[in-house]
Structures are given as structure tokens and as C-alpha cells.
C-alpha positions in Angstrom: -92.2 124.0 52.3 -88.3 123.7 51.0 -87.9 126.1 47.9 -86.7 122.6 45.8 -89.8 121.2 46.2 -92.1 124.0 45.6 -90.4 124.4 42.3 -90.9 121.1 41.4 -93.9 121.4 42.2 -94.4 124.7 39.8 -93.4 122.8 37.1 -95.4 119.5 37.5 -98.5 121.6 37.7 -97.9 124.0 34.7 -97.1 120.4 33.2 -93.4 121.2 32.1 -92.0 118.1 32.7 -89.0 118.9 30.8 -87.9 121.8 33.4 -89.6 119.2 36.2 -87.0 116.7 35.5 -83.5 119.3 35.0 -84.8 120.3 38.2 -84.9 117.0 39.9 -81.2 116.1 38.1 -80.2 119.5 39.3 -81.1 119.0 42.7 -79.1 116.9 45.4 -79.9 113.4 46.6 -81.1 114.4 49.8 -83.8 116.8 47.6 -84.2 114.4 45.4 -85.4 111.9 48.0 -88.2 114.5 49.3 -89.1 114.7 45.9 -89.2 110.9 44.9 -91.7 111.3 48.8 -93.9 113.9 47.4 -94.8 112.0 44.2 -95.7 109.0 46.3 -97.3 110.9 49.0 -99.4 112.5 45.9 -100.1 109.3 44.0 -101.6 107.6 47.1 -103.7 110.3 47.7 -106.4 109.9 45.0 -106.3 106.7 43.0 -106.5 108.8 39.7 -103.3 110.2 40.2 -101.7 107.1 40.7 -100.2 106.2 37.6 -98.9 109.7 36.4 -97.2 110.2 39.8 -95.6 106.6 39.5 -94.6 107.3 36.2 -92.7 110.8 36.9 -90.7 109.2 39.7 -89.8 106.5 37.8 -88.5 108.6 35.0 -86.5 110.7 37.8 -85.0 107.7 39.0 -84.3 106.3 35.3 -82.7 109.3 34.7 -80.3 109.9 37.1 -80.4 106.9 39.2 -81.9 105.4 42.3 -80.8 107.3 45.0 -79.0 105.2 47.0 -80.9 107.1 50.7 -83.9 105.7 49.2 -83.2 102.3 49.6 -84.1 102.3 53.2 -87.4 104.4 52.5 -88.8 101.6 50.5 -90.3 99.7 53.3 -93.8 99.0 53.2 -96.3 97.3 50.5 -97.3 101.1 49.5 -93.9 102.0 48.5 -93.1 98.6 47.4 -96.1 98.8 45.0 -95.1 102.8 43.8 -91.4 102.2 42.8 -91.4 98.5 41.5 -91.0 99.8 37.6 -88.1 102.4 39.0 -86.5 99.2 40.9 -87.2 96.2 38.0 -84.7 99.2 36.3 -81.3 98.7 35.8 -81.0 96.1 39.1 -81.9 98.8 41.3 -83.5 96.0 43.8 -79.9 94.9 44.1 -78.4 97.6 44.8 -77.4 98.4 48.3 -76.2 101.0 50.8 -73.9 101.8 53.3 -75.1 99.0 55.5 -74.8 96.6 52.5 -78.7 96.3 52.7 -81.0 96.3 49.9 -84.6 96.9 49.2 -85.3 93.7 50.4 -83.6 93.9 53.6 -85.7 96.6 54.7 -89.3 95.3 53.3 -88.5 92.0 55.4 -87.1 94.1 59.0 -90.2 96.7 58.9 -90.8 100.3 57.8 -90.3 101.8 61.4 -86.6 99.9 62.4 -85.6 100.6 58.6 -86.0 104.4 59.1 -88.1 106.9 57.8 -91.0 105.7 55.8 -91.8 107.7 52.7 -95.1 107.8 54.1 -96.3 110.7 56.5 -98.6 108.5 58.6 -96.5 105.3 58.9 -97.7 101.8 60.9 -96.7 101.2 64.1 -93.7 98.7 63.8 -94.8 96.5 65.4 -97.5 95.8 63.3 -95.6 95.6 60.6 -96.3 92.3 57.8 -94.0 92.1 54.7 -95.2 92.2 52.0 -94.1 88.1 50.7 -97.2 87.7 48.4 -96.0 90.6 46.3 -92.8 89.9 46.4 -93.3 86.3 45.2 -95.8 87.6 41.8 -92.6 89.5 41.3 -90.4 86.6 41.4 -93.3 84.8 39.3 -94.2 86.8 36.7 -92.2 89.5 36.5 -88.1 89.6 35.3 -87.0 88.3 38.4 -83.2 87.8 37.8 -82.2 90.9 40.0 -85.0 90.2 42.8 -83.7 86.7 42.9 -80.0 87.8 42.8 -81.3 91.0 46.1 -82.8 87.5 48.2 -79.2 86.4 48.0 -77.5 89.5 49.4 -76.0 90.1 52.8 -75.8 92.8 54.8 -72.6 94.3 57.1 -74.4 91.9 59.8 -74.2 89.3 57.2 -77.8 88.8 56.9 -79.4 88.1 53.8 -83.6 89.3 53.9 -85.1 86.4 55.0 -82.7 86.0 58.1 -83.2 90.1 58.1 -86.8 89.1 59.0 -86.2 86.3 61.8 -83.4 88.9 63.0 -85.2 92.0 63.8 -88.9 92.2 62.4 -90.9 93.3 65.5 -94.3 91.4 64.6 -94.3 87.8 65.9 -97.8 87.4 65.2 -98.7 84.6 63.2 -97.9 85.4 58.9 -101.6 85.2 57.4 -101.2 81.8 55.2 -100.9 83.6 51.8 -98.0 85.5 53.1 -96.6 82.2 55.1 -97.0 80.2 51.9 -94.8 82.9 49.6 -92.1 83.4 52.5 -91.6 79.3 52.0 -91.8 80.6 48.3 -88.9 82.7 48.7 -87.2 80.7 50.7 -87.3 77.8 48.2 -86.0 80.2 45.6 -83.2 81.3 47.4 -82.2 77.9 48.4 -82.1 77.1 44.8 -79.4 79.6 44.2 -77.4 79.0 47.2 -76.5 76.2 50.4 -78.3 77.8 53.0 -76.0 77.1 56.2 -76.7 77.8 60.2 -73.8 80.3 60.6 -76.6 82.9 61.7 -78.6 80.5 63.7 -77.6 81.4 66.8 -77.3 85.2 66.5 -81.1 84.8 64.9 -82.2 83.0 67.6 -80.7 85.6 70.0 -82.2 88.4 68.8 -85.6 86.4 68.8 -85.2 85.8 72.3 -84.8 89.6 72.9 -87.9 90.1 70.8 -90.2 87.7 72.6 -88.9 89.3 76.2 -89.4 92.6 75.3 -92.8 92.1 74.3 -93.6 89.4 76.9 -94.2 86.4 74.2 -93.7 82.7 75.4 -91.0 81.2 73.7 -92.4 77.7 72.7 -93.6 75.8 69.8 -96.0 76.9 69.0 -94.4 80.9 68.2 -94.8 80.9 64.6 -91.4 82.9 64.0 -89.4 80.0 66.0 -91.2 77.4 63.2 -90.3 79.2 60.8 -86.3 79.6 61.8 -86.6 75.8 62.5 -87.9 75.2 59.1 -85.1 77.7 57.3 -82.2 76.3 59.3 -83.6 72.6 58.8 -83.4 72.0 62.9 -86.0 69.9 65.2 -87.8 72.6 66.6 -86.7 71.5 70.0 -83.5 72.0 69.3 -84.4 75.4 68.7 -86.1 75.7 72.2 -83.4 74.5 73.7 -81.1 76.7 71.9 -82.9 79.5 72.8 -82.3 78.9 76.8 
């Protein structure tokens, strides 16, 4: 174990959270993203915990920011679920990295083609659902001015999160209809906010193609992710068949 960590570690369990959080500002990003993954690691490991685990990262990550390497980490429900009072902080869901992508971006593309999960035993990618339900209750009921302005944002391919999804999230299995209704959900939301045009059509569709060949899908009407680009780019889904040939 890394010396940072096992003196973080020291501290959290003689319950000096004073000298637990010096350490953590003391430390450098890299450490301080191993840390930020040991308190999830340890709140997901017994439900008790939970809460006082969640509740010393966030107040690492309130006190000297979100770290801007953790922005890929942040890829699955789990971790999604762990940091949403650290992110609803200070617009931290908006804020991006050095591929202009922000949380969003990477909950919508998958945990495994994001990076390195935070977690140790992390789903196959190509199992991979995002986690739309949760991130519409956010959008619902929570303050949802900086989630609403992340849906928005595009990244150095010029994707925003939803095209993120069509563009390079490995699962073309069908959405379950919870999660299909809140992608529409989103989608409706971020329409409101801005014209969404068909500049990206094409490179979606390509990548789609490359998906569906890889993993030996038929590209037809009845693919779920095709419907779904047809739908978003408001094109007969034909078109979009055709397109894709």
C-alpha cells in the first residue's frame, strides 16, 4: 500500500479528521484520486459505512476541489451515486478535462472506454447501461442548473453526452424502458436549451456502424441505438439505414 494512503488511512481510523483532511490537501492530485477511490471502495463495502465515507470525500473535494483526473473515474451508477453531493458542489458536473469531457460524457460512453473505474471489480464494457433514470431525478428534483448546463457541453470531438452515447457506448442492447423513457427525458431537456442540428450525424452513424461489425449486430430497424439516433437527429429511420451503407 502507497505510504499516502496508509496515512490517510491512520488518521480516518484514530478519527482525526482534521489531520485526515491537511493530509489529503497536502497530498498531490494523482494521491488524492487513490484516496477519493479508497473512500468509495470503503463505503460500498458495507452499507453502514456508506454515508460517513461519502461524506469525507465530499468534504475533500469541497475543500480543495474536484480533481480534475477524476472526472473520467466517475463512470458508473456506483460512483455516480457516491460523489453526486461532491459534484451538485460548486458546478463540479460541468467542469471538464483535458479532452473537454465532463462527468456526463463518461457516464453516457461506459466505465471501461472512459478509463479506469474507481471500482476494483469493474463491468465488462460492453455490458455497460447508463445510468439515465438517475440522472433525470437529478435533473428533476435536485438543483439542476449545472447538470443541465454538463448535457450541453462538447467535447474536443465535439460531442455533447448524448451523441457521446450513440458515438462510442459498446452496449447496443436494447435501454430497459425506464432508462429509454429518461434518455428521451434528457434529450427533451437539452433540446430546450439548445437547436439540436445533424453536424455529428454522420460521424455517429459511422462509429455505430463500426460497433455493430465488430460485434456482428444487423444494422436494421429494428437496432434500438439506430431508433434512437433517428429519433435525436429527427431523420426517417430509413434514411438512417441508408446512410449507414
Amino acid at each position: 500500500m502507497q505510504q499516502h494512503l496508509q496515512i490517510l488511512i491512520n488518521f480516518l481510523t484514530a478519527n482525526n479528521f482534521k489531520a485526515a483532511l491537511q493530509h489529503y490537501i497536502d497530498s498531490s492530485e494523482m494521491e488524492n484520486v487513490a484516496q477519493l477511490a479508497f473512500t468509495f471502495q470503503q463505503g460500498n463495502k458495507k452499507l453502514a459505512n456508506f454515508d460517513v465515507y461519502q461524506q469525507t470525500a465530499t468534504k475533500f473535494i469541497k475543500a480543495k476541489n474536484l480533481p480534475i483526473t477524476l472526472i473520467a473515474r466517475i463512470s458508473t451508477h456506483d460512483t455516480l451515486s457516491f460523489f453526486t453531493p461532491a459534484l451538485q458542489f460548486e458546478d463540479n458536473f460541468s467542469k471538464t478535462n483535458d479532452q473537454q469531457r465532463n462527468v456526463l460524457h463518461y457516464l453516457l460512453i461506459g466505465n471501461l472506454l472512459a478509463g479506469n473505474s474507481l471500482a476494483t471489480n469493474s463491468t465488462p464494457a460492453n455490458s455497460v447501461q447508463p445510468p439515465f433514470n438517475y440522472l433525470r431525478s437529478l435533473m428533476l428534483f435536485e438543483s439542476n442548473e449545472p447538470l443541465c448546463a454538463a448535457l450541453c457541453q462538447r467535447d474536443y470531438q465535439n460531442l455533447n453526452p448524448v451523441e457521446a452515447y450513440f458515438y462510442a457506448n459498446p452496449n447496443l442492447t436494447n435501454l430497459p424502458d425506464h432508462e429509454l423513457s429518461a434518455l428521451f427525458a434528457l434529450i427533451e431537456i437539452e433540446s430546450k436549451q439548445q437547436a439540436i442540428d445533424d453536424v455529428n450525424y454522420l460521424k455517429v452513424l459511422l462509429a455505430v456502424k463500426k460497433l455493430c461489425n465488430e460485434n456482428k449486430i444487423s444494422k436494421n430497424s429494428e437496432l434500438q441505438r439506430l431508433i434512437l439516433i433517428a429519433t435525436y437527429y429527427k431523420k426517417p429511420i430509413k434514411q438512417v439505414i441508408n446512410d449507414m451503407s
